[in-house]
C-alpha positions as CSV (number, residue, x, y, z in Angstrom):
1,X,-141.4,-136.8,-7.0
2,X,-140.9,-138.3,-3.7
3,X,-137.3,-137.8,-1.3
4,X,-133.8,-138.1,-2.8
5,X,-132.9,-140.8,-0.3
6,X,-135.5,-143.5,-1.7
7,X,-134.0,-142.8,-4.9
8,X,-130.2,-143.2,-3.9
9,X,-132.1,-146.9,-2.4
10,X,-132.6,-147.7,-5.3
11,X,-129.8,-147.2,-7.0
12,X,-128.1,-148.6,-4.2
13,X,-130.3,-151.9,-5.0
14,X,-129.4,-151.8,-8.9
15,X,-125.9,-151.8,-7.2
16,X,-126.1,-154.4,-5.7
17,X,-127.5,-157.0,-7.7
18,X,-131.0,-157.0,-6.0
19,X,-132.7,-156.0,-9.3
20,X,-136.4,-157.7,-8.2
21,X,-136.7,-155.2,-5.7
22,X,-135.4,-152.3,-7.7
23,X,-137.6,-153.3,-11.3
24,X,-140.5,-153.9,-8.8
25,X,-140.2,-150.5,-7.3
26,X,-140.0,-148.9,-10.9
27,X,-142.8,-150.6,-12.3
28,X,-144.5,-149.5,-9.6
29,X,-144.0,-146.0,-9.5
30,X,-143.9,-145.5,-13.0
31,X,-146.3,-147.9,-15.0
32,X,-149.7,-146.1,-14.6
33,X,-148.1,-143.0,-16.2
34,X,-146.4,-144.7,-19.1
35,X,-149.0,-146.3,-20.0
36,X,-151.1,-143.1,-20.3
37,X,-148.1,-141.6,-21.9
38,X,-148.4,-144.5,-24.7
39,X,-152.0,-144.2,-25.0
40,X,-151.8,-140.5,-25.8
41,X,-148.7,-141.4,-28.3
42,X,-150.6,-144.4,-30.2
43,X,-153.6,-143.6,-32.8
44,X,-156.8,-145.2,-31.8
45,X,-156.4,-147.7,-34.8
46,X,-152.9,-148.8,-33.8
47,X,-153.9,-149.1,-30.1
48,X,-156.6,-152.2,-31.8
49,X,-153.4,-153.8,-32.7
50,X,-150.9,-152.7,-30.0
51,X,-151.9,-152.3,-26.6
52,X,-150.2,-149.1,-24.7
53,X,-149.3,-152.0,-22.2
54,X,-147.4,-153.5,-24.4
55,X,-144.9,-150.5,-25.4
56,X,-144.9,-149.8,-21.8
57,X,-143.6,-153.4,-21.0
58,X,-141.3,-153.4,-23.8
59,X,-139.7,-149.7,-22.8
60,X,-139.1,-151.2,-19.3
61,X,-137.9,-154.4,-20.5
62,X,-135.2,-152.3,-22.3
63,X,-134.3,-150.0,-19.6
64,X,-133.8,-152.8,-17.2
65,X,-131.7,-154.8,-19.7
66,X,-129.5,-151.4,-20.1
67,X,-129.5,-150.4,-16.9
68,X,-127.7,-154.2,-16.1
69,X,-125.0,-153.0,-18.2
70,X,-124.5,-149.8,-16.8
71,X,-125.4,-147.6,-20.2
72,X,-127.1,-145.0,-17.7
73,X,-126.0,-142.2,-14.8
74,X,-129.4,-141.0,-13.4
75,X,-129.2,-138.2,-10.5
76,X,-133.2,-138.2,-9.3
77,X,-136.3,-139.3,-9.9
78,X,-137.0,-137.1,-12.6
79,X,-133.8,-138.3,-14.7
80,X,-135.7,-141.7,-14.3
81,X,-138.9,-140.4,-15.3
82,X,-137.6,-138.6,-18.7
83,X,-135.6,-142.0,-19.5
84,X,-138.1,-143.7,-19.2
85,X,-140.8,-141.2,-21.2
86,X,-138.1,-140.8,-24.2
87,X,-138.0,-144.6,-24.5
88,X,-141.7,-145.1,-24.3
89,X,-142.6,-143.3,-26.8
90,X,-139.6,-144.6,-28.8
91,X,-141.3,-147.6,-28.7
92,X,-145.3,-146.4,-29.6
93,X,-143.3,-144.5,-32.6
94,X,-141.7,-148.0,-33.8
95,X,-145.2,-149.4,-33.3
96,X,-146.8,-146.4,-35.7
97,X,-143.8,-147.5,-37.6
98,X,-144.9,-150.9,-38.8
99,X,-148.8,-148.5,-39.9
100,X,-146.2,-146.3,-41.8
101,X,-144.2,-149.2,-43.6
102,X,-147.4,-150.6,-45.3
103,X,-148.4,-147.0,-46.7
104,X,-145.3,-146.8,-48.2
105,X,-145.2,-150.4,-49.8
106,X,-148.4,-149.9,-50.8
107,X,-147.3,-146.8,-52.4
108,X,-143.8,-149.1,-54.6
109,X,-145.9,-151.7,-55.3
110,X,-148.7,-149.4,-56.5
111,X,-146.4,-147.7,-59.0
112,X,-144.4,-151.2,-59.8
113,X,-148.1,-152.8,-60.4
114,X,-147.8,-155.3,-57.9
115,X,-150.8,-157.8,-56.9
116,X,-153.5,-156.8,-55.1
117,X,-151.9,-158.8,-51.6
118,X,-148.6,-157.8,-52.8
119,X,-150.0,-153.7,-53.1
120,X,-151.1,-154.5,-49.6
121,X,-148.0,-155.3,-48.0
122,X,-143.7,-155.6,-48.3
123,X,-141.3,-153.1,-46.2
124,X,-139.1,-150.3,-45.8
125,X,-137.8,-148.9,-42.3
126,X,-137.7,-145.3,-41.6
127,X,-138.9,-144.0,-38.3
128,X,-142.4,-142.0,-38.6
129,X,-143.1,-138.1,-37.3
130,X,-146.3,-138.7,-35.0
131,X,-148.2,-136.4,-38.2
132,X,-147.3,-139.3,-40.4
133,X,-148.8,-142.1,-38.0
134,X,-151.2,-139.9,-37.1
135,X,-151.9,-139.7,-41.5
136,X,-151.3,-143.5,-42.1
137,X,-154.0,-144.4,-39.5
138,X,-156.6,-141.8,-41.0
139,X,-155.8,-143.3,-44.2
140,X,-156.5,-146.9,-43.2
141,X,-159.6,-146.0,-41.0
142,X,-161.2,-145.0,-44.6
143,X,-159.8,-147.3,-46.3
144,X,-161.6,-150.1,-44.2
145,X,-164.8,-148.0,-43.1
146,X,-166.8,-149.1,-46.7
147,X,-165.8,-153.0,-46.0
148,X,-167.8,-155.4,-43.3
149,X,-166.3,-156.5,-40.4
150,X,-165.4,-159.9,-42.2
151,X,-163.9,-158.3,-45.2
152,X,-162.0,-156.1,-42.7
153,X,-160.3,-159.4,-41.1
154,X,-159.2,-160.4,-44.2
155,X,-157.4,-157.3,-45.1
156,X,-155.6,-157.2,-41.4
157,X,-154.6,-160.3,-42.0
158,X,-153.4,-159.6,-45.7
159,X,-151.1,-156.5,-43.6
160,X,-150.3,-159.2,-41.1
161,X,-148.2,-161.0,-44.2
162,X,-150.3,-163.9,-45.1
163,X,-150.7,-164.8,-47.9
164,X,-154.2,-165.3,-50.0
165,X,-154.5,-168.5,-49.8
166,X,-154.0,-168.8,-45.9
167,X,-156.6,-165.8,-45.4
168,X,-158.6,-168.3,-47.3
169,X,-158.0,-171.2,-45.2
170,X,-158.5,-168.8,-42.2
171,X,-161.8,-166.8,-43.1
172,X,-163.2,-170.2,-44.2
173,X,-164.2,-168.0,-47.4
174,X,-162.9,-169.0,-51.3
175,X,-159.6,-167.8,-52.9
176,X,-161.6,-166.2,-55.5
177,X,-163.5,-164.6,-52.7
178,X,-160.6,-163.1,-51.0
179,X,-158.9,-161.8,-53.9
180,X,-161.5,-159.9,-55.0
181,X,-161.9,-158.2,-51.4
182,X,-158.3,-157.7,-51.9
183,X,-158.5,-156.0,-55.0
184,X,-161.4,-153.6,-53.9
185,X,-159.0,-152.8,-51.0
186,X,-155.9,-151.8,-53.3
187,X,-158.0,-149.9,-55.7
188,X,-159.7,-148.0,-52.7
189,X,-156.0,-147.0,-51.4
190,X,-154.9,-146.2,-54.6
191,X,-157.8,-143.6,-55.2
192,X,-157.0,-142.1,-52.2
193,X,-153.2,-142.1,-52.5
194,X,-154.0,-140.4,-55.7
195,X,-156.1,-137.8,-54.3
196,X,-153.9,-136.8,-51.7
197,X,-150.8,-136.3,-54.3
């Protein structure tokens, strides 16, 4: 990428203590990239709710934080470069993650016979293949695409974790009114769920 000595400066700076300059001269170098990395990695329906910036940031928020404690022996700029890729999309794929989580809790509370906010949310933690963030974010796209834009909030903020009652409060629309958005929403993803067993 660019001469082996600006590299071994750098390193020399992590060294040293002068980590400004060094974390400034990585973000630099290598931000435009990741982020186009994460954008590629992140459905379009995640990226509403997580911003490729934000996986970037948190990647080089790690790597600096590691790097302080010595966890890593890089050679070249292209050792940085692959760190720093693998931990990217690390991040997007805990991102897609959180997309996966509420399919399956939708899926448990489904077959438990949970309510329609509870068939809507709860969690389990198992790291997603891209195919299955890729299928969880098909899934909601048609899940929301019969429901207005206001019904929509409600149901974001239903897999956000509040409760009815404060997406009552914070749609300025009834109880009775949300649940039965709710409802439609649960018995949409169970059809589907259904159909694609």
């Amino acid at each position: 990428m660019t001469s082996g000595g600006s590299f071994h400066r750098l390193i020399e700076q992590f060294n040293a203590g002068q980590t400004d300059a060094a974390a400034r001269e990585v973000t630099s170098r290598f931000t435009a990239r990741l982020v186009a990395l994460a954008r590629s990695r992140l459905d379009r329906r995640i990226q509403q709710k997580e911003a490729p910036e934000d996986a970037v940031q948190s990647a080089l928020a790690s790597f600096f934080a590691r790097r302080r404690n010595g966890d890593f022996e890089l050679t070249d700029w292209n050792d940085l470069w692959n760190l720093l890729a693998v931990v990217t999309v690390r991040k997007c794929l805990r991102r897609a993650e959180r997309w996966q989580a509420q399919k399956r809790r939708l899926e448990l509370d489904a077959s438990a016979g949970g309510s329609s906010s509870d068939v809507l949310l709860n969690a389990t933690s198992r790291e997603p293949t891209p195919d299955e963030a890729l299928l969880l974010a098909e899934t909601m796209d048609a899940v929301m695409r019969p429901f207005t834009d206001r019904e929509r909030a409600m149901i974001e903020l239903c897999l956000e974790g509040c409760s009815s009652e404060e997406i009552a409060e914070r749609a300025q629309r009834s109880l009775y009114t949300v649940q039965m958005v709710l409802r439609r929403a649960e018995r949409s993803l169970r059809k589907m769920l259904k159909e694609t067993d």
